[in-house]
N, C-alpha and C positions, 0 to 999 in steps of 0.2 A: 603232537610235538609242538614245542612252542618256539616262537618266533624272536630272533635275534638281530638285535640294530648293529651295524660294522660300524667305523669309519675310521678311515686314512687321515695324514698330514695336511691333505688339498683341501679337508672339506667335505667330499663325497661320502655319501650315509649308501649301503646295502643293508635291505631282511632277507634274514637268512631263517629258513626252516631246520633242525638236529634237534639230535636228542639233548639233555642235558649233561649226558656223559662224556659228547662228544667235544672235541676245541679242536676245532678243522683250522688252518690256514688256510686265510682266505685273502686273495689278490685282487685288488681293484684295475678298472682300465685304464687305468695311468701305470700301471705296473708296481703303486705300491700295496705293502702289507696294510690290512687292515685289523684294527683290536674289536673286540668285543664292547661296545659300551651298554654298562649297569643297566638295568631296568629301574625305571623311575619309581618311587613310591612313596606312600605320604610323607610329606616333612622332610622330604630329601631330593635335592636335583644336585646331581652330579655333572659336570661339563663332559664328562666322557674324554680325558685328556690324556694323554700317549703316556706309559709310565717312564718311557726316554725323554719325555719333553723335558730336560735340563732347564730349557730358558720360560718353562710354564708352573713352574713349584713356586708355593706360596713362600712368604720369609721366611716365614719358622720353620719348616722343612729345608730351603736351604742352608740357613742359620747351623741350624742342627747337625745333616749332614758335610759343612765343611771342614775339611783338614787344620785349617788353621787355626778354630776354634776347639779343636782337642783338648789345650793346656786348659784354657779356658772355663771350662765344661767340667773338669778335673777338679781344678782348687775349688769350683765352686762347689761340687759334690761334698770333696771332704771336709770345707769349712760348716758344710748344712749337716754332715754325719757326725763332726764333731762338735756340733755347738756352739761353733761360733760367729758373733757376726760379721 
């Protein structure tokens, strides 16, 4: 079975042994939830960052998914689907 890094909000890292099938909830001793962070592999390190973290998304993913920027995002679609500049 292979081995799985946790980690919580605080910081705290657990390995966890399961199967691959499995995605147990797993509680740290501060009492928070812990996610699963990625296995590292060539050409790629992942921070391992909470998919809630709100205040840890890059620009362009906030950019992206903000409400305000809806119109936005709109005219500029259809000006790029309709040719113009």
């Amino acid at each position: 079975m292979p081995n799985y890094t946790y980690t919580d909000d605080a910081g705290h890292f657990l390995a966890v042994q399961h199967g691959i099938a499995e995605n147990p909830v797993i509680a740290c001793i501060c009492k928070l939830i812990m996610w699963r962070m990625p296995s590292r592999i060539a050409g790629m390190n992942w921070g391992g960052l909470s998919p809630s973290s709100a205040m840890k998304r890059s620009r362009a993913v906030s950019e992206f998914i903000d409400p305000n920027n809806v119109a936005k995002r709109r005219d500029e679609f259809e000006r790029k689907r309709d040719g113009r500049p």
